[in-house]
N, C-alpha and C positions, 0 to 999 in steps of 0.2 A: 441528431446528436445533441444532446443535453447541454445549457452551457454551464459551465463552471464559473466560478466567480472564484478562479485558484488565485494565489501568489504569484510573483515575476521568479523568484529562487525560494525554495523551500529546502532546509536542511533536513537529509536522510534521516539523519537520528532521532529528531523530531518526529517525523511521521512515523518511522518503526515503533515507536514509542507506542503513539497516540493509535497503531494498531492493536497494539499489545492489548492496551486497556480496552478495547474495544472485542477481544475473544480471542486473535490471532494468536498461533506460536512460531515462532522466530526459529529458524534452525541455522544456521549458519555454517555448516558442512555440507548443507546441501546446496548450497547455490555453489558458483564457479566463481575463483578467485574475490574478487573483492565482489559481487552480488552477493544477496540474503534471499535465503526463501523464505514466504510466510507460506504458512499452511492457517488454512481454517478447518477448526475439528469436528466441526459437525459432521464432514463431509468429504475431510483428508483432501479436497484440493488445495492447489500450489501456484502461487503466484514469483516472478522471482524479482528482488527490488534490484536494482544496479546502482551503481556511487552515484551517478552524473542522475539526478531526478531534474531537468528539464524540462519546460511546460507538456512539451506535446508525448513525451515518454510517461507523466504525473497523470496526463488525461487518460492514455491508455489504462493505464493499474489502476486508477478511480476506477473505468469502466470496469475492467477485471475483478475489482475488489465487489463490485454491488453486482454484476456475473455470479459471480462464484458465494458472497454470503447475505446479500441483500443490505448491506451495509450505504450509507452513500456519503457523499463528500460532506453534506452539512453535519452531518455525526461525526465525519473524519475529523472536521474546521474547529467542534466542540471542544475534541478531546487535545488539540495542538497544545 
């Protein structure tokens, strides 16, 4: 497992952000209740964010996000 060098609390809105600029699109009908999907379109996969982005839920979707479009956290950290 890779180590992060993340934040203690990172705000949602920020990082939704900082994926946007990064190729993600944000759909927000399709996640449940207060979640967001991001889709990446290269390749239409789907990640879902949830409200509460806590360290160990923030590492999983780092993993997922560089999974799914090879993106990784220090691009993520750039674009904050």
């Amino acid at each position: 497992m890779p180590l992060f060098n993340l934040p203690g609390e990172l705000n949602r809105k920020k990082f939704i952000k900082a994926l946007i600029r990064l190729g993600f699109v944000i759909n927000r009908i399709g996640g449940k209740g207060s979640h967001y999907k991001v889709i990446w379109s290269a390749n239409n996969k789907s990640i879902t964010i949830p409200a509460d982005l806590r360290k160990d839920v923030l590492r999983y979707i780092i993993k997922e996000v560089e999974n799914i479009s090879g993106v990784t956290w220090d691009e993520i950290n750039d674009k904050l």
